[in-house]
N, C-alpha and C positions, 0 to 999 in steps of 0.2 A: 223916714218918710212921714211927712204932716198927712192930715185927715184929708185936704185937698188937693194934695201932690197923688195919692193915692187913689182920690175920685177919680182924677185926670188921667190916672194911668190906666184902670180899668177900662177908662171908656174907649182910650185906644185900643184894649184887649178887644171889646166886644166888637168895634167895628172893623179892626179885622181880622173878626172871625167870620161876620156877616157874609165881610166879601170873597173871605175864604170859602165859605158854605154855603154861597147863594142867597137862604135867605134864613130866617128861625123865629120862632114866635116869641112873643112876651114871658110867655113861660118856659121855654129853654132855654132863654137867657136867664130867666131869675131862678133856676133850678143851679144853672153852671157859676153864677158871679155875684148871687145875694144868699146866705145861709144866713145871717143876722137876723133880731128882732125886725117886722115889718118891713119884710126884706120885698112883698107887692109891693108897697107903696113907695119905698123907695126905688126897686126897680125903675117902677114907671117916669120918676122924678128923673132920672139919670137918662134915659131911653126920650124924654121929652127934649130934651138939651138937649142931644145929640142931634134927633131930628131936626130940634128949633138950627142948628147951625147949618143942616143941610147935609149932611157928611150920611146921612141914613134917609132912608123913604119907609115909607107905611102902608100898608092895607088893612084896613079895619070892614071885615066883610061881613060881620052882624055886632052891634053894641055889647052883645055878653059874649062874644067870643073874644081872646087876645088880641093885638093888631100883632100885625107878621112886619117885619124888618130887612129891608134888602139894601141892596147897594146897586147903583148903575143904573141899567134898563129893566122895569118892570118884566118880571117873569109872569108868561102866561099862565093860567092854571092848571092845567095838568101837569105841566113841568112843576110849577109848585108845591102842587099835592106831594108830589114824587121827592120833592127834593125834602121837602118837611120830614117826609116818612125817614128818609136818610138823615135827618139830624135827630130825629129819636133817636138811634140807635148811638150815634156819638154823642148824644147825651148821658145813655144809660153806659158806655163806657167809660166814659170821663169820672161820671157820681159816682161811680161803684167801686172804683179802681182800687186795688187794694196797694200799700209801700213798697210791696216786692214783686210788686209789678213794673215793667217797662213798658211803655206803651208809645206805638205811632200809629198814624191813620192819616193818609191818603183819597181826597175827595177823585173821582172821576178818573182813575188809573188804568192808563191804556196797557192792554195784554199783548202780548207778542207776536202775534196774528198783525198788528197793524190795522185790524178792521171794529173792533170792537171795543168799550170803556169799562170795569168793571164801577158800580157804581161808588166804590171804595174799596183801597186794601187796608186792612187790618193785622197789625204787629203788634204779638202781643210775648214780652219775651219774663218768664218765669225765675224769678232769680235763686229761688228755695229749690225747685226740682232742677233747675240748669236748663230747661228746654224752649225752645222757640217758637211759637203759633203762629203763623198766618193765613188768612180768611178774606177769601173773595167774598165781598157784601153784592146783592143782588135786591132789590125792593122793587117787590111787583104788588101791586094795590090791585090790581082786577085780574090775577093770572087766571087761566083757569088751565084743564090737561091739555091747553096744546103749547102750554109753556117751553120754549124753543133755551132758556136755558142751560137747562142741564146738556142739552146734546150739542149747545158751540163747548161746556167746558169738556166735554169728552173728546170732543175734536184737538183743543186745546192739547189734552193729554198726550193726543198720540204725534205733536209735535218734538222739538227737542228742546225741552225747559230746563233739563234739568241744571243748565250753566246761567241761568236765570237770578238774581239776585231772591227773589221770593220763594226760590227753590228752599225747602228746609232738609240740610243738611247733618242727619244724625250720624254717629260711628258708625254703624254697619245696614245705613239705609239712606236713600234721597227722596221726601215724601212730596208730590202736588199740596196745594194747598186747600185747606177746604172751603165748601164754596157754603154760605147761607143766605139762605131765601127769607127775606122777612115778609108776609103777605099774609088776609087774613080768610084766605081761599086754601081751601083742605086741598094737599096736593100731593099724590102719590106715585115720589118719584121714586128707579130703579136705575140704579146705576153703582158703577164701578168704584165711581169716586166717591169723597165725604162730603155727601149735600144734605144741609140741615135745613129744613124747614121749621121755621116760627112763625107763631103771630107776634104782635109787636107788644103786645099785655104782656106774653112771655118774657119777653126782650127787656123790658121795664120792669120787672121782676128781678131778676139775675144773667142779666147775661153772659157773666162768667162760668157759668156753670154748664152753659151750651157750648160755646167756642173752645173752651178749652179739655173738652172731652177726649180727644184724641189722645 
């Protein structure tokens, strides 16, 4: 593949991921598809084309911040705060990821209830130890304690999941999946189940080292 065959194919990757994910700023994209020398500035070069043809839109909401990147119909802001907060963390999945790793994620994954989305599932399957991870993602930007969370996933529990494809299936057990909070409101939950709370610094750090604790 030529230097421009290559251009071209990225830029299909990025936009759909966009549409995949809603929406993502200038620097999730240049953290995920530019590692090279002057990899801002080329960013922005590739990300300019794409919009100049129309195939991406922009929000640029203060000149030193990044412009934000969507597809379709402008997402209102609170939606988009929310939804950015969620491509952090599939950022800091993606970067981190280590060879013997497997990995999937799932934007906006409806639970089995039929009434509820979780805001992403997370599969994360270990190929050195043989074990399988999966994590309900949950990003709440202003939770405070009457975060109603944890008590639909308790509900959740005392459904019957466990023939659930997310159901994780070990030799002499069937575990729920764990659920994490990424939010940056101290929050002390108590519960039955594996609800991890993060902030998102944390998350941007290692997130491996949270998720797969179990």
């Amino acid at each position: 593949m030529n230097t421009v065959q290559y251009g071209l194919d990225r830029d299909e990757k990025i936009i759909k991921l966009v549409t995949q994910g809603g929406a993502f700023t200038r620097t999730q994209i240049e953290t995920l598809f530019f590692n090279q020398k002057d990899s801002k500035r080329k960013c922005q070069q590739r990300l300019a084309r794409i919009w100049g043809t129309g195939r991406l839109e922009k929000i640029v909401r203060m000149p030193q911040e990044p412009a934000i990147y969507y597809a379709g119909k402008e997402p209102k802001r609170k939606t988009l705060d929310h939804t950015l907060l969620v491509n952090d963390v599939y950022v800091a999945l993606m970067t981190q990821k280590k060879s013997y790793f497997k990995l999937s994620w799932d934007w906006e994954y409806p639970l089995m209830d039929g009434k509820r989305l979780a805001d992403a599932k997370i599969e994360v399957y270990d190929i050195m130890s043989k074990r399988r991870h999966v994590i309900f993602l949950e990003v709440e930007r202003y939770a405070d304690h009457r975060c109603e969370k944890p008590r639909n996933y308790e509900a959740l529990s005392q459904m019957n999941w466990t023939k659930e494809s997310w159901a994780i299936k070990e030799e002499k057990r069937i575990l729920f999946p764990a659920v994490l909070i990424v939010t940056e409101t101290k929050l002390d939950i108590k519960s039955s189940l594996d609800i991890l709370v993060c902030p998102v610094n944390q998350i941007k750090k290692d997130i491996y080292s949270i998720i797969l604790r179990r």
